[in-house]
N, C-alpha and C positions, 0 to 999 in steps of 0.2 A: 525701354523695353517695349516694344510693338506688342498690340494685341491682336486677337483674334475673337473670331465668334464660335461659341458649342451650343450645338442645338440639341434637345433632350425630347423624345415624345413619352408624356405621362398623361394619367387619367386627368381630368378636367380639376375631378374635386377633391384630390390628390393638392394639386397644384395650387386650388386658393389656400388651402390646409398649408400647406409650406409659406405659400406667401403671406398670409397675415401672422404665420408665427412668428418668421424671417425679421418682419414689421417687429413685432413686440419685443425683439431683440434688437431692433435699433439699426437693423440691416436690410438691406433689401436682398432679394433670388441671387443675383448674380454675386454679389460678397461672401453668403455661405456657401455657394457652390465653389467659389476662389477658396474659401478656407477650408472645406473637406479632400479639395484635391491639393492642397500646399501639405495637410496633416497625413495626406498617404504618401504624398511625396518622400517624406521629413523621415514618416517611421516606415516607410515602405512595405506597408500594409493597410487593409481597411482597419480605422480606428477604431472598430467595432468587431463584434463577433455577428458572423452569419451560419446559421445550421438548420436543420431541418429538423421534423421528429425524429426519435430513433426511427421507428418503424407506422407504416401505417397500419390503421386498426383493421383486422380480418376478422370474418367471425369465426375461425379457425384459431385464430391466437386471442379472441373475447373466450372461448371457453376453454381453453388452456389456462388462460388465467383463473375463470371462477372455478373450475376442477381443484387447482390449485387451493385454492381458497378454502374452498371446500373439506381440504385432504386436511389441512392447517386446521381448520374449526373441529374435525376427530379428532386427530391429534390432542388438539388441548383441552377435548371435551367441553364444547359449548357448540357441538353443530342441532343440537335439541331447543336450541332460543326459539322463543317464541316473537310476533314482533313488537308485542310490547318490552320485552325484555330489552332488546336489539335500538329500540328508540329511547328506554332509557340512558343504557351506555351511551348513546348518542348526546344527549341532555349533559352527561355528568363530562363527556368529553369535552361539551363545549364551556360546560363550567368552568373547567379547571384549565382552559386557553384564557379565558376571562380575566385571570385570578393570578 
């Protein structure tokens, strides 16, 4: 099989970042770049998921949501919390991930 050369422009420190990981897998740059492009080959896709955020943050849609928030805390009557109140729940919330 003849080979060829791919030439790739990336940031500098991108680049040592991949090569000494490359290294600590026992491979060098050009081996993993043969087997990312053999694995899209093979499932004919990127073997990975690529996406964006939903949406970028507007301060139009930052107070949509704390309106929201807001309307939720009447709702279930606790929009009167004071902040210590509000740091407790805080405390007991992280308790109980702890636990």
């Amino acid at each position: 099989m003849s080979q060829t050369t791919f030439s790739v422009r990336m940031d500098e420190t991108l680049k040592k970042q991949f090569d000494r990981l490359c290294q600590e897998f026992g491979m060098n740059t050009s081996t993993a770049i043969n087997i990312f492009a053999k694995a899209v080959v093979r499932q004919r896709k990127i073997p990975f998921e690529i996406s964006s955020p939903e949406s970028d943050i507007t301060r139009e849609g930052a107070m949509q949501a704390f309106m929201s928030l807001r309307a939720q805390a009447k709702d279930n009557g606790i929009q009167d919390m004071s902040l210590d109140d509000i740091n407790k729940e805080i405390s007991l919330a992280r308790m109980e991930v702890k636990t």
